[in-house]
MARBA-3410 file (N, C-alpha, C, O; in Angstrom, 1 decimal):
85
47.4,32.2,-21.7,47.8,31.0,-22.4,48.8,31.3,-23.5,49.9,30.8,-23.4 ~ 48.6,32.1,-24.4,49.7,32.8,-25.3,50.9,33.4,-24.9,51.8,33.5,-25.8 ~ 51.1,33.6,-24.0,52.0,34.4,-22.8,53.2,33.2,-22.9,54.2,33.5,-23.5 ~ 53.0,32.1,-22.5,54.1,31.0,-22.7,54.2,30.7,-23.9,54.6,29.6,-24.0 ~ 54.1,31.3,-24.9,54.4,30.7,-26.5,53.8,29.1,-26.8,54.0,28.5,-27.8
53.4,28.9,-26.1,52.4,27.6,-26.7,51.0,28.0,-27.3,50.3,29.0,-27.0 ~ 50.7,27.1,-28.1,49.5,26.9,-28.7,48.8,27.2,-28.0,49.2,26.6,-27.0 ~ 47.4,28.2,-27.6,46.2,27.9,-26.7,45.4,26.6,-27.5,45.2,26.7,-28.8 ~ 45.0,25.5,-26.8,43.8,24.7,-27.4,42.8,24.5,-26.2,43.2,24.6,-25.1 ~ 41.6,24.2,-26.7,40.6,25.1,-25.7,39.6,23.6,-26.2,39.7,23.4,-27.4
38.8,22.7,-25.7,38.0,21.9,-26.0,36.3,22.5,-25.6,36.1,22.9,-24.4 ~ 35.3,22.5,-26.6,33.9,22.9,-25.9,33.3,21.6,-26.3,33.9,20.6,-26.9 ~ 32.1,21.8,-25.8,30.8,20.7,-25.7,29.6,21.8,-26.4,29.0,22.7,-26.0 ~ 29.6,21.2,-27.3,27.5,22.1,-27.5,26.8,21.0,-27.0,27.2,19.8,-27.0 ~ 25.3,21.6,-26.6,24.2,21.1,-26.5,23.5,20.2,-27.8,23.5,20.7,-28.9
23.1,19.3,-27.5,21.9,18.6,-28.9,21.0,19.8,-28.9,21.0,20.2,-30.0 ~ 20.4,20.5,-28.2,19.1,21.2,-28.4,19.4,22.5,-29.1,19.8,23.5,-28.5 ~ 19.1,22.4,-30.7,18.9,23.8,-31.2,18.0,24.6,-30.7,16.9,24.2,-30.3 ~ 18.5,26.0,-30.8,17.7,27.0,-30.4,17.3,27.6,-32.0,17.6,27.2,-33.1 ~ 16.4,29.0,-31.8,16.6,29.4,-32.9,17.4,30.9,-33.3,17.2,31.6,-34.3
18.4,31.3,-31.8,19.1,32.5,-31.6,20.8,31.7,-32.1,21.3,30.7,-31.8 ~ 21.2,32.6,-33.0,22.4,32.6,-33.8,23.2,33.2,-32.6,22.9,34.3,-32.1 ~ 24.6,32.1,-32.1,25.4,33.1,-31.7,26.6,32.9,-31.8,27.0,31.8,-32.1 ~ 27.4,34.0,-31.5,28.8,33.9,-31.8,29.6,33.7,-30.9,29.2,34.0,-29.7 ~ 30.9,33.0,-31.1,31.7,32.2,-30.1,33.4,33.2,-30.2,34.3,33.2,-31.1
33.2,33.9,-29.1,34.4,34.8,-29.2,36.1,34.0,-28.7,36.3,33.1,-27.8 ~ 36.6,34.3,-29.1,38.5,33.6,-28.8,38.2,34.0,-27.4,37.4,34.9,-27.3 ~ 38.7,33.5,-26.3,39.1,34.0,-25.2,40.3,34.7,-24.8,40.6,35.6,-24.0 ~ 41.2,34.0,-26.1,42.6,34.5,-25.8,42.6,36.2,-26.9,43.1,37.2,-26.5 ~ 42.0,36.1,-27.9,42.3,37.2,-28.7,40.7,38.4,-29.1,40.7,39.5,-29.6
39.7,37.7,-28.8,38.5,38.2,-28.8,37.9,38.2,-30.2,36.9,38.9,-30.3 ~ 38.2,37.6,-31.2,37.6,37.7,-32.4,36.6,36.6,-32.5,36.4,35.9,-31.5 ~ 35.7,36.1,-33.7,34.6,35.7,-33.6,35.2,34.5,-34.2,36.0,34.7,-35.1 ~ 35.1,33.4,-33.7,36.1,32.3,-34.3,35.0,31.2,-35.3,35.2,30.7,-36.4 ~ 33.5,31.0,-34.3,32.5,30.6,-34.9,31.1,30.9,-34.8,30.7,31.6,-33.8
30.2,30.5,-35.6,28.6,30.9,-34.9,27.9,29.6,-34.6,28.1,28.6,-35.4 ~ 27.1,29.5,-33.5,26.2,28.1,-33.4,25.0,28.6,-33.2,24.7,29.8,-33.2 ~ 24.0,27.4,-32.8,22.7,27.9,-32.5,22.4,27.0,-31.2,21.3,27.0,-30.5 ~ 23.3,26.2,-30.8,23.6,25.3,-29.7,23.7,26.1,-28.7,24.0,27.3,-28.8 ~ 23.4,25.5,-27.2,24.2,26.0,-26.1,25.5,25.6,-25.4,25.3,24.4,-25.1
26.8,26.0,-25.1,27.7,25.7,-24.8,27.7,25.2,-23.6,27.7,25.8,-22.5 ~ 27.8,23.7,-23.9,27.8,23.2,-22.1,28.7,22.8,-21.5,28.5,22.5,-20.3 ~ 30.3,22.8,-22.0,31.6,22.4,-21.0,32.5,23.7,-22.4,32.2,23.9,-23.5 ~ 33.5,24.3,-21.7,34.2,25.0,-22.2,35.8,24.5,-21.6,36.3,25.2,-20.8 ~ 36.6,23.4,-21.9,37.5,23.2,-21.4,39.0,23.9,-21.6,39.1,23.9,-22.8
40.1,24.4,-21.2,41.2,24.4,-21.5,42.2,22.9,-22.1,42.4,21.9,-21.4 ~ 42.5,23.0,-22.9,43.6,21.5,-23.8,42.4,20.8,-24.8,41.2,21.1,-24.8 ~ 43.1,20.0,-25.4,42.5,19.5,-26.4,42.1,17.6,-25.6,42.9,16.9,-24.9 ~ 41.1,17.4,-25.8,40.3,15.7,-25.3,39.7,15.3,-26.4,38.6,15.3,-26.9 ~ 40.9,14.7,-26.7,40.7,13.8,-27.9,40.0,12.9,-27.5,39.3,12.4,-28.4
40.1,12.3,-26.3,39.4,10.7,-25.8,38.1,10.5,-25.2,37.5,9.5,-24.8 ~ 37.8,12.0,-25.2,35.9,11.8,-25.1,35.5,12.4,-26.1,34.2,12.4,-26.4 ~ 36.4,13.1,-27.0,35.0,13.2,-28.3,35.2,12.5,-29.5,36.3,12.1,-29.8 ~ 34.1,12.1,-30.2,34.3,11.0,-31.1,34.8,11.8,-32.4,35.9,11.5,-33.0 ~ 33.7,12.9,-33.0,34.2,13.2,-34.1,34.6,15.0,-33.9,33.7,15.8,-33.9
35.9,15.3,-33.8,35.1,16.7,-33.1,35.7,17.6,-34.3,36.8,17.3,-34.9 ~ 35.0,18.5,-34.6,35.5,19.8,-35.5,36.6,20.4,-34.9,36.9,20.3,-33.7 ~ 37.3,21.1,-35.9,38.9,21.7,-35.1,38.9,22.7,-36.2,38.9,22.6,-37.4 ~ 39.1,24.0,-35.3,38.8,25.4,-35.7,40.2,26.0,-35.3,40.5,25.9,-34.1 ~ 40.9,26.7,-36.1,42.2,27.6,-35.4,41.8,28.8,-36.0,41.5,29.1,-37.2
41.8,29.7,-34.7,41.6,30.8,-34.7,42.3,31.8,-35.4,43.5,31.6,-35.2 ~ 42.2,32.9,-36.3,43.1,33.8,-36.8,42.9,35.1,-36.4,42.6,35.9,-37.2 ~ 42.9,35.3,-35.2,42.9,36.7,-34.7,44.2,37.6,-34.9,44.8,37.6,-35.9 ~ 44.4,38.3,-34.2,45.9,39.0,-33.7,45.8,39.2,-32.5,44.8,39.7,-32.0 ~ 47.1,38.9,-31.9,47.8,39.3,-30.3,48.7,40.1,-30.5,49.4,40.1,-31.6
49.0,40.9,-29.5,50.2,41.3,-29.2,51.2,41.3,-27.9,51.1,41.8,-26.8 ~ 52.1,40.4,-28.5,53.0,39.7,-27.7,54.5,40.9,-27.9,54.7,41.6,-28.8 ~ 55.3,40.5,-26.5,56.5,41.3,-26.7,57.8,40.3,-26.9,57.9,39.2,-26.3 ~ 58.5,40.8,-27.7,59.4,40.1,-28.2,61.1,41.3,-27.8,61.2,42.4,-28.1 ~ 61.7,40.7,-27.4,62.7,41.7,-26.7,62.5,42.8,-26.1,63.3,43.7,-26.0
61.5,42.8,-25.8,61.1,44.2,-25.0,60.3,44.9,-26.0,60.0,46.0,-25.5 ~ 59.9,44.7,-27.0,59.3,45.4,-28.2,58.2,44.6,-28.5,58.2,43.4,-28.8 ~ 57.1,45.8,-28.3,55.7,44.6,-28.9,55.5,44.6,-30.1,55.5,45.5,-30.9 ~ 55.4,42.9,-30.3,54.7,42.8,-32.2,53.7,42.9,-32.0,53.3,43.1,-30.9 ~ 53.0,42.7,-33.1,51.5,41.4,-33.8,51.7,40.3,-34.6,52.3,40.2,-35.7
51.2,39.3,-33.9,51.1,37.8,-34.7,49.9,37.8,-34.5,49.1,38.5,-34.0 ~ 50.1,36.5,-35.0,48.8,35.2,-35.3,48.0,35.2,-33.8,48.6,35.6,-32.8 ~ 46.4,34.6,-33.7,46.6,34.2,-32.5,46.4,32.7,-32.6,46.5,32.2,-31.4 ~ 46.2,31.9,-33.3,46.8,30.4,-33.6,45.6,29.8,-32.3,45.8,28.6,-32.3 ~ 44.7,30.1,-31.5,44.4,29.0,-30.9,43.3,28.0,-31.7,42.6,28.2,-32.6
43.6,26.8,-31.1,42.9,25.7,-31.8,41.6,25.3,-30.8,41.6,25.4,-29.5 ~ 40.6,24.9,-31.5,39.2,24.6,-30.6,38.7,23.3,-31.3,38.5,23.4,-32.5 ~ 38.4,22.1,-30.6,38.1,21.4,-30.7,36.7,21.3,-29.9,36.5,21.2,-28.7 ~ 35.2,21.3,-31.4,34.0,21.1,-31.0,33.3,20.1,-31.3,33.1,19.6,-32.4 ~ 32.7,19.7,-30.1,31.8,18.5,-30.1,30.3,18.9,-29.7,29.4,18.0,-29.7
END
């Protein structure tokens, strides 16, 4: 997703049913811990759907990637955005 220089945005679904196991929700694109729930994750989508969620949390990730830039690898941002419902 990062590979084309666009934004990754990534849409999930939690469950209503709390559990009482804390867990963490890793970036797909960069592997860092972006949030923790106690929900279970029931749709994990690629893009942002604005038009089935009513009020949804929006989380951007700040990990680091490394992307190449003229043939030379940096580090940036990893910028993805997650919208949770």
């Amino acid at each position: 997703m990062a590979i084309s220089g666009e934004q990754p945005k990534i849409s999930i679904w939690l469950d209503n049913n709390r559990s009482n196991e804390l867990k963490k929700f890793h970036c797909p694109v960069c592997g860092k811990v972006v949030f923790e729930y106690y929900n279970d994750a029931k749709i994990i989508m690629p893009g942002e759907d604005k038009t089935i969620m009513k009020s949804p949390i929006v989380i951007q990730c700040h990990g680091a990637i490394q992307v190449y830039k003229n043939g030379y690898p940096i580090t940036t941002r990893c910028k993805a955005k997650y919208w949770i419902e």
